[in-house]
TIGU-739985 format. One record per residue (C-alpha): x negated, y negated, z. Coordinates in steps of 0.1 Angstrom, whole numbers, padded with zeros to 4 digits, always signed. Example, Ala and Ser with C-alpha at 12.3 -4.5 7.8 and 13.67 -1.06 7.14 Angstrom:
-0123+0045+0078/-0137+0011+0071/
END
This chain:
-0910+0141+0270/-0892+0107+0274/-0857+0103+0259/-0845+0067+0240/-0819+0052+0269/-0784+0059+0257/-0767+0025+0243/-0756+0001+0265/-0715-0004+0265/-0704-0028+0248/-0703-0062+0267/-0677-0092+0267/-0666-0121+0286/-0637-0134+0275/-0611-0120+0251/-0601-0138+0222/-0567-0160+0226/-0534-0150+0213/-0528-0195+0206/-0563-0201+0194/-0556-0225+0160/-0566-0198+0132/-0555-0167+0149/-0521-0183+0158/-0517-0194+0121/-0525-0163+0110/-0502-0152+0134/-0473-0165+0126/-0479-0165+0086/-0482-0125+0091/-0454-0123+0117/-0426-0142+0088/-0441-0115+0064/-0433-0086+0090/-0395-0098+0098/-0389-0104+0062/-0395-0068+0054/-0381-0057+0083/-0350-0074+0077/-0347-0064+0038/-0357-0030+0044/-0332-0023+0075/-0298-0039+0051/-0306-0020+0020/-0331+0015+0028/-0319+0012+0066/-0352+0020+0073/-0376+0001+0097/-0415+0006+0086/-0445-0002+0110/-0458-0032+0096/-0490-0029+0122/-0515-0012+0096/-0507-0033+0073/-0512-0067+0093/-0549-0049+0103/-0554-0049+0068/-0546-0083+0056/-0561-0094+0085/-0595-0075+0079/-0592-0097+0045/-0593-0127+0057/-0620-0120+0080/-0637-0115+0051/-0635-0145+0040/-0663-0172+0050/-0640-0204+0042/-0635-0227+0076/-0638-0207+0105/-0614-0176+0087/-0647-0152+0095/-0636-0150+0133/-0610-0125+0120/-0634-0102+0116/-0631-0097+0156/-0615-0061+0160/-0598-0078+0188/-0581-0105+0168/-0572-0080+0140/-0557-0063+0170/-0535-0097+0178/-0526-0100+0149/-0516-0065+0138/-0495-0069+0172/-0473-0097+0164/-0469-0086+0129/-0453-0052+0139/-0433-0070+0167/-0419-0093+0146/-0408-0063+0123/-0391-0044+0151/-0380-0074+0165/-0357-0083+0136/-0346-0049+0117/-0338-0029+0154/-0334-0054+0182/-0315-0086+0161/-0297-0077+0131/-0284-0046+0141/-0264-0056+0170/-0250-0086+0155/-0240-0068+0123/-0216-0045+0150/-0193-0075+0155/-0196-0088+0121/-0183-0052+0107/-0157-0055+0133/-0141-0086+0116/-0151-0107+0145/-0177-0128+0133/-0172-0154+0162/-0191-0127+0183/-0221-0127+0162/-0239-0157+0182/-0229-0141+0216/-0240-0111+0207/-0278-0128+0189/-0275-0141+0227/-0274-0107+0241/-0300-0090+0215/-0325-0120+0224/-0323-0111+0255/-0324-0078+0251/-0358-0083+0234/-0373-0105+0259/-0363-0082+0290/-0377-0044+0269/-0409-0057+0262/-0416-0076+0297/-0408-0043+0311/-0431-0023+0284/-0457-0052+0296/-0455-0043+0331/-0454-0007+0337/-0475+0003+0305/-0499+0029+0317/-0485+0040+0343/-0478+0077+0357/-0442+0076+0336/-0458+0057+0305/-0498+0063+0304/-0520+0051+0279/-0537+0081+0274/-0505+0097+0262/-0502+0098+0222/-0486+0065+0210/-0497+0079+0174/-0486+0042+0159/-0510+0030+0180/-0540+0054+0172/-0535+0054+0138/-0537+0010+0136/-0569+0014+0167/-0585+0040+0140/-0578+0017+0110/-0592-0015+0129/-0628+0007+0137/-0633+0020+0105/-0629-0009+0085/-0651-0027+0114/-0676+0005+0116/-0675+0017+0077/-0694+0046+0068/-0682+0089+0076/-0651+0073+0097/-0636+0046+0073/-0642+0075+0043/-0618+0102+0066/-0593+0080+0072/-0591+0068+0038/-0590+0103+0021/-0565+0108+0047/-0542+0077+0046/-0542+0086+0005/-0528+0116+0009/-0501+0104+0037/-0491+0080+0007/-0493+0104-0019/-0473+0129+0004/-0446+0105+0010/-0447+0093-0028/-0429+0132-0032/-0407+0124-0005/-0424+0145+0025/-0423+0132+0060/-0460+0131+0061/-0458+0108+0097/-0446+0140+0108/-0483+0159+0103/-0499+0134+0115/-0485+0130+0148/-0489+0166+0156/-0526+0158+0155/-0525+0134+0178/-0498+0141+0206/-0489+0165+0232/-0491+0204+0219/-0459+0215+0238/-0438+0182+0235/-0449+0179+0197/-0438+0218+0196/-0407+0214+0209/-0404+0183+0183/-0410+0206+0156/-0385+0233+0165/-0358+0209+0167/-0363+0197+0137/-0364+0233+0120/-0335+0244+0141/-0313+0212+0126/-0327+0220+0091/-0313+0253+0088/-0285+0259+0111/-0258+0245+0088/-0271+0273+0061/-0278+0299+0085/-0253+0297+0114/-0228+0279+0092/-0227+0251+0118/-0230+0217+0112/-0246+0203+0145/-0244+0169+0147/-0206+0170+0139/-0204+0192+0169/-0223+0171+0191/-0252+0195+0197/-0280+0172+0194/-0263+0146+0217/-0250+0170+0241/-0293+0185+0247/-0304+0146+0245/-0278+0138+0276/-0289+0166+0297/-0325+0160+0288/-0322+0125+0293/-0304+0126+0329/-0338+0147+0343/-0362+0125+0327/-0340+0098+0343/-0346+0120+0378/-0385+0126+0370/-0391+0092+0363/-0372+0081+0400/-0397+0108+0411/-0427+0089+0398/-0412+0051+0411/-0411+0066+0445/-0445+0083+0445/-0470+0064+0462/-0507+0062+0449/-0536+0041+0441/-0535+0034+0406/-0568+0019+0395/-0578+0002+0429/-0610+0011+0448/-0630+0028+0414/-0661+0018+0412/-0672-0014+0390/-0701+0007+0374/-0679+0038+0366/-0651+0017+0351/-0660+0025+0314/-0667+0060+0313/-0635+0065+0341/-0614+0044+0312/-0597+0073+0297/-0593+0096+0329/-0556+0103+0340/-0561+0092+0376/-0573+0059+0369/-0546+0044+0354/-0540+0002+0356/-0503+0006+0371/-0498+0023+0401/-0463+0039+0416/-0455+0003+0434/-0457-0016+0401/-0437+0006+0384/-0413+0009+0406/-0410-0031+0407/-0411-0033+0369/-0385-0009+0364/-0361-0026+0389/-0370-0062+0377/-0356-0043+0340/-0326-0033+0355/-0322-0070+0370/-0325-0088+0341/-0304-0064+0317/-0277-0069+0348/-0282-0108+0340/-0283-0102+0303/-0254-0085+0299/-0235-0108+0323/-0239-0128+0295/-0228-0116+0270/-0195-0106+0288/-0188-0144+0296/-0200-0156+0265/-0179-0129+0240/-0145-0132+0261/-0145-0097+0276/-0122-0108+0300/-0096-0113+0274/-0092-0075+0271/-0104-0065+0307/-0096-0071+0346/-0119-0087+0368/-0129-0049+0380/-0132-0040+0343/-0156-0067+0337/-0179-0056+0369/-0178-0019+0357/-0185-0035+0320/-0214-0051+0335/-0229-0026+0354/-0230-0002+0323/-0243-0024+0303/-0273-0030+0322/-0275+0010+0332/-0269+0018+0291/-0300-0008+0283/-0324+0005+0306/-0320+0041+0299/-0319+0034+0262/-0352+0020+0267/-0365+0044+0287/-0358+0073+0268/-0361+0058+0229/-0397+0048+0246/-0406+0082+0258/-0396+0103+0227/-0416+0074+0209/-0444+0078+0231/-0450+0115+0223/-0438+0117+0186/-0440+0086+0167/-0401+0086+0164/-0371+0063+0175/-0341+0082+0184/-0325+0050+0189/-0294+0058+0169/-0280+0086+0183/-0287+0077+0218/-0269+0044+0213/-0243+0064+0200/-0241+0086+0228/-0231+0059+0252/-0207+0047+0224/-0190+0080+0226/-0193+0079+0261/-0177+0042+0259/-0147+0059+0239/-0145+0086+0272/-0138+0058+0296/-0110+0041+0274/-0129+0008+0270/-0112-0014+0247/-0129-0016+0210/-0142-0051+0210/-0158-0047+0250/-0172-0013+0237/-0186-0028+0204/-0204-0057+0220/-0217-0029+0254/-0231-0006+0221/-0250-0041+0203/-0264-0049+0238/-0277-0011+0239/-0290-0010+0203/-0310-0044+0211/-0335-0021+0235/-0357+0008+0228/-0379-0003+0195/-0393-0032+0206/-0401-0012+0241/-0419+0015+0219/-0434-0006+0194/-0449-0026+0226/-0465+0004+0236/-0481+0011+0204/-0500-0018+0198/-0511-0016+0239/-0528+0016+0230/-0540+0005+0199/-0560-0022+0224/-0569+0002+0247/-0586+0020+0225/-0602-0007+0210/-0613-0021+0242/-0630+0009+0262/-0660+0001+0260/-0660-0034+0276/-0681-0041+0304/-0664-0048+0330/-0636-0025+0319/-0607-0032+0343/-0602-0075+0342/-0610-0070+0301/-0579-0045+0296/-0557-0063+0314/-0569-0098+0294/-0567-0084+0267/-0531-0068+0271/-0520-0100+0283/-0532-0117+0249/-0515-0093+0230/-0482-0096+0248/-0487-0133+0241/-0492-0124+0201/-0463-0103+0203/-0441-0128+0221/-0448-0152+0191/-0440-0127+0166/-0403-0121+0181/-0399-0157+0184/-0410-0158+0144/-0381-0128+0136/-0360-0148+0160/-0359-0176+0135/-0361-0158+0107/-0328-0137+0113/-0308-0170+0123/-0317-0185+0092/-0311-0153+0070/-0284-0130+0086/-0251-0149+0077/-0260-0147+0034/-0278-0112+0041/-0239-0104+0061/-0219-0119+0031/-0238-0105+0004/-0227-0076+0021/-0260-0058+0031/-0260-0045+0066/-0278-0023+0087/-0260+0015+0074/-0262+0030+0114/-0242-0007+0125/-0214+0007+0098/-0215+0041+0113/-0210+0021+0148/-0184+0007+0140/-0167+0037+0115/-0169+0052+0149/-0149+0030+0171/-0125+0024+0147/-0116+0063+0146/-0119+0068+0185/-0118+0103+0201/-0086+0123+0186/-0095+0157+0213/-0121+0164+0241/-0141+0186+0217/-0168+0158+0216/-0168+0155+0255/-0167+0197+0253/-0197+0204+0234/-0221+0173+0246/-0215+0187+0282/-0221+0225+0274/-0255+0219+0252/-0267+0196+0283/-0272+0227+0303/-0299+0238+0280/-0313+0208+0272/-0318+0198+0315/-0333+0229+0318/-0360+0224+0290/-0367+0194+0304/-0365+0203+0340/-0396+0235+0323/-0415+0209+0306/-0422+0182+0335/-0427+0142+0329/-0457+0149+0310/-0446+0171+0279/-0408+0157+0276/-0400+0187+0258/-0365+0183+0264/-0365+0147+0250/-0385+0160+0223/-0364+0192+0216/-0334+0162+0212/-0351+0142+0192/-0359+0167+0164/-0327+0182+0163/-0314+0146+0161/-0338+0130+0135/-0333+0165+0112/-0358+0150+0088/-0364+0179+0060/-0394+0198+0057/-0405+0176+0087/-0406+0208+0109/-0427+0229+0091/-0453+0202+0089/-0453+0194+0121/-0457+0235+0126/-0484+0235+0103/-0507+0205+0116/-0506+0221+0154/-0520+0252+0136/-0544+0240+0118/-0554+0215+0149/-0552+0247+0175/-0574+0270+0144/-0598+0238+0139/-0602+0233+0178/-0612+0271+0186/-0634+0274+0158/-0657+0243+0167/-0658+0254+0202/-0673+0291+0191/-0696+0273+0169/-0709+0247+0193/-0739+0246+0214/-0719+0222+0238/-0683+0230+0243/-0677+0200+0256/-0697+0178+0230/-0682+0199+0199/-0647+0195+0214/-0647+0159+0215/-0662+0157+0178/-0635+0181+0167/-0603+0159+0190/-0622+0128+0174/-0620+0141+0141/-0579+0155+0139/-0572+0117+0153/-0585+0102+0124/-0568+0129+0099/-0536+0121+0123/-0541+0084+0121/-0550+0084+0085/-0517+0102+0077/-0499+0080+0100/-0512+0052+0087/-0505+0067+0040/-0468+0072+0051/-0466+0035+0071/-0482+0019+0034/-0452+0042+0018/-0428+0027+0042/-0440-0008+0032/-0444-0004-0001/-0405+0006-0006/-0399-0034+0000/-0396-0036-0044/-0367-0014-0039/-0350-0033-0022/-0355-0068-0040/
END
């Protein structure tokens, strides 16, 4: 009986430019519209919403459109460009920019706001040239969750693809709007479809544990440093795991064979960085936060309240604070969806206070910090959301990495776009008196110091626990990171939706398999199936996010 051949993969040569004419334009049309919101929303909601969806949208749209040559966005790959720069550019000004220079400006030193836009710039540039160069590797794979990332990948296909896909996501991304409409965290579900089972557990007991331990133990965590106290000791061995992976020697990608690229695409062991690459990109990081916060030392006077020692110690923990900022702000977002950027930059601002650093060196060490980690995580997003879009090129390998590098491009033109944007905007945004609310609670924390060692107490004791999760979990499930993260973010409700998607993804899993002729084939329908409820729902609560920008005008 002879069998139709299966369909050939899908074929490309070249992949669309990041600086062609109409995708630039469109480019850098969408990338003003993401840092506008970004900055509104971040000095009045203090939240920062993922613009990416939303830029896959409009840029759908226009693709729609048959006027000039506006029907070449109706490339998935372009939309993917686009959808790239515009979440870049959103990150890029609500996170990396205006926070850090509102620190300063709270301070009552607004002569250090340009130094410290110096610093944050750099800052940008250096997180996501290091997210660019060790993104899927052993410490930071693409086949780990990046739910952003699948939720705009799944958004891109279905409006390209139509049909039973596009009609799940939708009913899906309605009720993640409708969900958020009545105020739950409905990003929450929808990551725990998509992530790591034991990470995205862990996630969901700490945020459980924070939303009832001040009613049931009578203890109010974060005021006793709990949370920061599990996130240092976590931190410290996913610091030590990742060293582990730099030093590990392996082949990466190298030697697969050309016709097993495709279908190889989404194994583990053939990843497109190997251990030498990340160990260079990683040390190139630490390098150029050195350099960048060099600069801002000599540019915001720190010598005027330090020694010449001082100001190398100054240095060197600056650079250190960046790196790890990044690293672990990217890993938490990696496998939940969330930015714990806050309270770690407030951990090494407590630890700042520890080591007596005078209040203007410490405020312009926690800016340079707070610059790093969203931009590193958003980075990541949109690489998977590529990824995904491009497995099925023929030949695999020299397509990814094209088309990676043409979305770093995109993405390096939507920062430049926020870069503008906040220059122009942040001194009437400043006087007007809106302001990032976590720059205030910076700089309401400097200004009252450490009165006892309590802090210093507690963040040491709840280490132990939180090491020893992490040391449990390994570099692959970050529980510890993720057991932080929960407890710090201490969203309402999220827990018990985060609870109640891994049970309904575990229930929905078992029950194809029993059902199916083909384990293997029925598993893949059912995984393919909770990412697009996950991505939908991802994608409902991101609209939500975007939608609050009449609030705040």
């Amino acid at each position: 009986m002879s069998t139709s051949p299966a369909p050939a993969p899908e074929a490309r040569r070249t992949h669309p430019r990041a600086l062609e004419p109409v995708t630039l334009v469109v480019t850098v049309l969408l990338s003003v519209l993401g840092a506008v919101i970004g900055l509104v929303l971040i000095t009045t909601l203090g939240i920062a919403p993922n613009t990416s969806v939303i830029g896959a949208l409009i840029a759908m749209l226009i693709g729609r459109l048959s006027f000039a040559t506006l029907s070449r966005m109706r490339d998935p790959h372009r939309q993917n460009l686009v959808q790239s720069a515009i979440s870049g550019s959103t990150f890029a000004a609500a996170n990396s920019l205006v926070t850090p220079i509102a620190v300063p400006f709270l301070l009552g030193e607004p002569g250090l706001v340009w130094p410290m836009l110096g610093g944050a710039v750099i800052g940008l540039a250096v997180d996501s040239w290091v997210l660019y160069r060790v993104f899927d590797s052993r410490l930071l794979p693409a086949t780990a969750a990046w739910p952003a990332g699948i939720a705009a990948a799944e958004t891109i296909k279905a409006g390209d693809e139509g049909g039973r896909k596009a009609g799940m996501l939708g009913v899906s991304a309605v009720v993640g709007f409708l969900g958020s409409l009545f105020k739950l965290p409905m990003s929450a579900a929808g990551v725990a479809f998509l992530g790591n089972i034991w990470a995205l557990l862990m996630f969901g007991v700490g945020l459980l544990v924070a939303q009832y331990a001040p009613t049931l133990l009578d203890t109010d965590l974060s005021a006793n440093h709990v949370p920061h106290g599990v996130m240092i000791g976590a931190g410290l061995v996913a610091l030590v795991q990742a060293v582990r992976l730099m030093r590990e020697r392996d082949g990466g990608s190298r030697g697969r064979e050309p016709a097993r690229e495709a279908e190889d695409a989404f194994a583990p062991q053939t990843r497109t960085v190997d251990a030498r690459r990340l160990r260079r990109g990683l040390l190139e990081g630490l390098a150029l936060f050195l350099v960048g916060a060099l600069f801002v030392a000599l540019t915001g006077g720190i010598l005027a309240d330090m020694s010449g020692l001082g100001l190398v110690g100054w240095v060197l923990l600056a650079g250190v604070a960046a790196l790890v900022h990044q690293l672990i702000v990217g890993l938490a977002a990696m496998h939940s969806g969330w930015f714990p950027a806050f309270a770690v930059t407030l951990i090494f601002l407590i630890l700042g206070l520890v080591l007596g650093i005078p209040m203007v060196p410490l405020a312009l060490l926690v800016g340079y910090a707070a610059s790093t980690g969203p931009a590193f995580a958003d980075v990541g997003f949109d690489f998977k959301a590529g990824w995904l879009l491009r497995k099925d090129a023929v030949p695999w390998h020299p397509y990814e990495m094209a088309g990676r590098r043409q979305q770093y491009v995109a993405q390096l033109v939507g920062f430049a776009v926020a870069i503008l944007v906040v220059v122009v905007a942040w001194k009437p945004f400043f006087e007007d008196g809106r302001v990032p609310p976590v720059a205030q609670v910076y700089v309401d924390t400097l200004k009252a110091g450490l009165t006892d060692t309590h802090a210093l107490t507690m963040m040491a004791l709840w280490a132990i626990p939180g090491a020893l999760v992490q040391l449990l979990g390994g570099s692959s499930r970050q529980m510890g990171v993720l057991l932080a993260t929960g407890l710090l973010v201490a969203t309402p409700q999220a827990g018990w939706l985060v609870l109640a998607a891994l049970a309904v993804r575990v229930g929905y899993a078992r029950w194809a398999k029993r059902r199916a002729d083909s384990a293997d084939g029925q598993q893949a329908a059912a995984d393919n199936d909770l990412a697009l409820v996950g991505a939908g729902l991802v994608a409902g609560s991101s609209l939500n996010d975007v939608s609050q920008i009449y609030k705040a005008v």
